[in-house]
C-alpha positions as CSV (number, residue, x, y, z in Angstrom):
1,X,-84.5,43.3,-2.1
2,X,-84.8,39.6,-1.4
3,X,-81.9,38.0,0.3
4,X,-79.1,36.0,-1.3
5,X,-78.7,32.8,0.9
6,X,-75.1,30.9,-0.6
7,X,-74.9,27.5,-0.4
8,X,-71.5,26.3,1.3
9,X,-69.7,24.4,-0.8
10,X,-69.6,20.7,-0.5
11,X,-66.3,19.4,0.7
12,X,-63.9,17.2,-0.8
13,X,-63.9,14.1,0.0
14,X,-60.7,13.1,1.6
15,X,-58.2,10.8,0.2
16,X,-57.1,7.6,2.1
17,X,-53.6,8.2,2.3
18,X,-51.7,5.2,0.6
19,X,-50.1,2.6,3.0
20,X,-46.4,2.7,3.1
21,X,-44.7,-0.6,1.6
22,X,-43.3,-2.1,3.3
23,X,-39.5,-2.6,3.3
24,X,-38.4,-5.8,2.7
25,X,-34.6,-7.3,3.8
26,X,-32.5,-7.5,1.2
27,X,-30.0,-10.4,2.0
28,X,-26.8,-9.6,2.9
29,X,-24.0,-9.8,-0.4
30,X,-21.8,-12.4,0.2
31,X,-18.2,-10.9,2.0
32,X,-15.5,-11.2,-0.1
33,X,-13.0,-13.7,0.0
34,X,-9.7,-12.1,1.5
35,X,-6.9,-12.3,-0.7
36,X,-4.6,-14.9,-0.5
37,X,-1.2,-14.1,1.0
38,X,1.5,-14.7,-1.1
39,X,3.6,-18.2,-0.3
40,X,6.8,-17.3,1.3
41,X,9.6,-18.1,-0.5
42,X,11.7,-21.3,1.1
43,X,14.9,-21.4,2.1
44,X,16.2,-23.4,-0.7
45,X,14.4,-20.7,-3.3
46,X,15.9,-17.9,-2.0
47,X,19.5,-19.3,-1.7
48,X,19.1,-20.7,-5.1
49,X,17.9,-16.8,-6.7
50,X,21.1,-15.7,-5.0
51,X,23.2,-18.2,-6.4
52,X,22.3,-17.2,-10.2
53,X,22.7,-13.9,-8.9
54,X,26.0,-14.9,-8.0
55,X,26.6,-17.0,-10.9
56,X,25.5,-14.1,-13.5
57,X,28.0,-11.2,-11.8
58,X,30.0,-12.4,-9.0
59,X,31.4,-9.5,-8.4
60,X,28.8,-6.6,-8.5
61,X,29.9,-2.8,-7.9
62,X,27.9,0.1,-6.8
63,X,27.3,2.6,-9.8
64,X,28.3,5.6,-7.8
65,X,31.8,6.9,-9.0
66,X,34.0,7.3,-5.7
67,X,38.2,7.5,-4.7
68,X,37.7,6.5,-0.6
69,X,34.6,6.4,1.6
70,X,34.9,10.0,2.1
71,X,34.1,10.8,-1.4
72,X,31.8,7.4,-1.4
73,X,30.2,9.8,1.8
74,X,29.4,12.5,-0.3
75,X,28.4,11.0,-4.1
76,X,25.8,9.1,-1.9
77,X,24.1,12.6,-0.6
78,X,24.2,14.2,-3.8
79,X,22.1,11.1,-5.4
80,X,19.0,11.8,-2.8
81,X,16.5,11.9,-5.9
82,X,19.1,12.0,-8.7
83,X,20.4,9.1,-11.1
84,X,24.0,7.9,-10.1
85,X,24.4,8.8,-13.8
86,X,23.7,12.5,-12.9
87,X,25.8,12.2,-9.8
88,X,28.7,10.8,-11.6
89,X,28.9,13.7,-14.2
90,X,28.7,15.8,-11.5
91,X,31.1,14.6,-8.7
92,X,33.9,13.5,-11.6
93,X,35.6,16.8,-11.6
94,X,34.8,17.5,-8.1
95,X,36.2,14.6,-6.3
96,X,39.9,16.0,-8.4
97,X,39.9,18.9,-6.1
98,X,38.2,18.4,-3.2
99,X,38.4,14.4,-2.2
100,X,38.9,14.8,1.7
101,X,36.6,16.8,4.5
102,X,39.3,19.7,4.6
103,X,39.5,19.7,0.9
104,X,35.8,20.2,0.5
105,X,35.6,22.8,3.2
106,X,38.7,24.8,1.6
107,X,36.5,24.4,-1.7
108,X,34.0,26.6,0.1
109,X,30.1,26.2,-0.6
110,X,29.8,28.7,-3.4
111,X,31.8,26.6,-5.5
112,X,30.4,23.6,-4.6
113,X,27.4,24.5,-5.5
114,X,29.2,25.1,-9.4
115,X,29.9,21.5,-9.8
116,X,27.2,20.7,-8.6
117,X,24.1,22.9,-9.6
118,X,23.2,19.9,-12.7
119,X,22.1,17.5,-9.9
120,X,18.3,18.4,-8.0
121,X,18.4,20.3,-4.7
122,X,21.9,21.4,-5.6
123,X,21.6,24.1,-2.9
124,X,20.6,22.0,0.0
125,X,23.0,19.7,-1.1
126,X,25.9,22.0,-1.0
127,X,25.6,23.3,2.3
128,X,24.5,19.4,3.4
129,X,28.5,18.6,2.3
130,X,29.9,21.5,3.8
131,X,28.6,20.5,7.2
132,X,29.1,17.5,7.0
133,X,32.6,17.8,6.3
134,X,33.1,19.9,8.9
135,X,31.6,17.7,11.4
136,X,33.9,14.6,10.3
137,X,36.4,16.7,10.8
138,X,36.0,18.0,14.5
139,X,34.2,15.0,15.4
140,X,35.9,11.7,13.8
141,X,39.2,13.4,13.0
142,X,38.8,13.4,9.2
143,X,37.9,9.6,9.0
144,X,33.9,8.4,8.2
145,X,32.9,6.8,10.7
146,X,32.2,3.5,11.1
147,X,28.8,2.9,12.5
148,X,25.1,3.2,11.6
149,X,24.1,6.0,14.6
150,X,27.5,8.0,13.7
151,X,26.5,8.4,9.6
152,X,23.4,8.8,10.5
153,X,24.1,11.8,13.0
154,X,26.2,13.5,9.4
155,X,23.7,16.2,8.1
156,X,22.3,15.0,4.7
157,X,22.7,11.3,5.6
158,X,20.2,8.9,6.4
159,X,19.5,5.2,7.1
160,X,20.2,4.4,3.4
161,X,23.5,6.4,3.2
162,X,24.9,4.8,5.9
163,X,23.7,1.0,4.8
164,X,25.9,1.8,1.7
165,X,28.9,3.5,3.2
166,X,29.3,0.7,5.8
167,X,28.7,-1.6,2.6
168,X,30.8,-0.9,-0.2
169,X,33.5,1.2,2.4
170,X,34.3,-0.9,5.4
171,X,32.5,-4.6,3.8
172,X,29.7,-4.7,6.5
173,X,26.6,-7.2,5.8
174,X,24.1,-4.0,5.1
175,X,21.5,-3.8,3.2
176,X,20.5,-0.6,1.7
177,X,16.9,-0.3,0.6
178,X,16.0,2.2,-2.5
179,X,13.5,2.5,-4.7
180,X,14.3,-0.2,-6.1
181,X,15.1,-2.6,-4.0
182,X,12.1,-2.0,-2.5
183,X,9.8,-2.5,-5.2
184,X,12.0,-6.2,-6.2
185,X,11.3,-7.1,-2.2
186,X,7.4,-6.5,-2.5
187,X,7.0,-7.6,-6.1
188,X,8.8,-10.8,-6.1
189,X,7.4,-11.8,-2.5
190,X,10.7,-11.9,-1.1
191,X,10.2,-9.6,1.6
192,X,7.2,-7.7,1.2
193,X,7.2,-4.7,3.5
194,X,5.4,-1.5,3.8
195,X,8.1,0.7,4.5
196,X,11.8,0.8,3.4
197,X,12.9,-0.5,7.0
198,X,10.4,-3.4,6.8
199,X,12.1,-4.6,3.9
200,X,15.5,-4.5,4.9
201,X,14.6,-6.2,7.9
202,X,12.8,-8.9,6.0
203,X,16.0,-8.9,3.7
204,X,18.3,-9.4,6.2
205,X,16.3,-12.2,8.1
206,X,16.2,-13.8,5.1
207,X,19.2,-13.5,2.7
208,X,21.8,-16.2,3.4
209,X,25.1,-14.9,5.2
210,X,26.7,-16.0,2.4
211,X,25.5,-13.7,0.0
212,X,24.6,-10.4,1.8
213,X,28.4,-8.8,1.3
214,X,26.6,-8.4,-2.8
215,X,23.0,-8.9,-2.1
216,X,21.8,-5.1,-2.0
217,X,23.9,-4.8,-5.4
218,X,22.1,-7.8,-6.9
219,X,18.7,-6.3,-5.8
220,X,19.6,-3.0,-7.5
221,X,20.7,-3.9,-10.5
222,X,17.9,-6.3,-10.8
223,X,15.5,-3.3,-10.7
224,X,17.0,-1.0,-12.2
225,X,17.6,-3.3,-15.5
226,X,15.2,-6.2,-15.9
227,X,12.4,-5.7,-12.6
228,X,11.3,-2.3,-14.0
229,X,8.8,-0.1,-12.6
230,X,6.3,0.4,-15.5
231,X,7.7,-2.5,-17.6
232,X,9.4,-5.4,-16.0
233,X,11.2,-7.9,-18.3
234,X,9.9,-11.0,-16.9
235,X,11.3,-12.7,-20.3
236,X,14.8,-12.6,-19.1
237,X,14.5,-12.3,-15.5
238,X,17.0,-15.0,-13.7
239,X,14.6,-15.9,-11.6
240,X,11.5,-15.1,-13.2
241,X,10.1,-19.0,-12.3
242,X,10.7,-18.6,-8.2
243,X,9.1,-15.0,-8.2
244,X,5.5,-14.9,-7.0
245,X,4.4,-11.4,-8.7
246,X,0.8,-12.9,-10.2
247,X,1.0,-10.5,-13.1
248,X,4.5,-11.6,-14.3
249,X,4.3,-12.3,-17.6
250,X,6.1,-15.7,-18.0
């Protein structure tokens, strides 16, 4: 039987592998320009927004429904993410029968809790009041106090609480920074701040002596009926041509 010989098979040639492009520098995008801050308001701008302020309602009053500081004390820690609105519904019928620390503590916090269960975190609330009257009691003999550091040590109360007890109570130069007060500070330039505390302080600093006894009331109402949150009313703002907002729509 004759032998098979097999040829080997003839390889392939090989393929010059393709030369990597090279990568070529894109140049850098231009860095963008840093926002302009916003012109501070002068002296003479801001005491002329306070004096239409002034001029408009000389004689501004908190919204929150009160007899004495005590029951001032108390409608101010039940409105902790409630409307004074709500509050005032609320604390109307209370403040009859309980409207002094030993009142409210005879009233019991069960039945606090019933005239108040239509405003949010009615529980926590309650039992906020309760202490706290108790610890006027033993610790300021029934009176609020009358400093910052003493409200502030009153379970339930805050920075804010205090800024309006020491306010509207006992006339102190305060100035108590909400919601809205703090968006009218950023938004108008006046005292921009990123924290309520920020613009208090920039408030403060900045707001004429003369006008601070009102100047958190003007600042509220302001927000809460013509600087609103979703919609401000630029067309009948009092000072809608000092405000440096760039979206303001006059």
């Amino acid at each position: 039987m004759a032998k098979i010989t097999r040829k080997p098979a003839p390889r392939k040639a090989a393929v010059p592998k393709k030369k990597a492009k090279a990568v070529v520098a894109k140049p850098n995008a231009p860095a963008k320009k840093p926002l302009k801050a916003t012109r501070p308001w002068t002296p003479a701008e801001i005491h002329e927004a306070f004096s239409r302020f002034r001029k408009a309602n000389p004689e501004p009053k908190g919204e929150l429904e009160h007899v004495n500081p005590f029951t001032l004390l108390v409608a101010v820690v039940l409105s902790a993410q409630a409307t004074d609105a709500g509050v005032n519904k609320a604390t109307r019928a209370l403040f009859e029968v309980a409207d002094s620390p030993q009142k409210m503590l005879d009233l019991g916090e069960e039945r606090l809790r019933e005239y108040i269960k239509t405003i949010g975190l009615y529980r926590t609330k309650a039992k906020n009041v309760i202490a706290l009257s108790a610890k006027v009691l033993s610790d300021f003999g029934g009176a609020v106090p009358r400093t910052r550091a003493e409200i502030e040590s009153l379970p339930g109360a805050g920075r804010k609480t205090a800024n309006v007890v020491l306010n509207m109570a006992f006339g102190e130069h305060t100035m108590a920074v909400d919601t809205h007060v703090f968006r009218v500070g950023n938004r108008t330039g006046l005292a921009p701040g990123k924290t309520p505390l920020e613009v208090e302080l920039g408030l403060e600093k900045v707001i004429p002596a003369e006008f601070m006894l009102h100047a958190h009331h003007w600042l509220i109402l302001h927000g809460r009926y013509t600087c609103l949150a979703r919609k401000p009313r630029c067309e009948v703002c009092l000072i809608n041509d000092l405000c440096r907002w760039p979206e303001k729509t006059v």
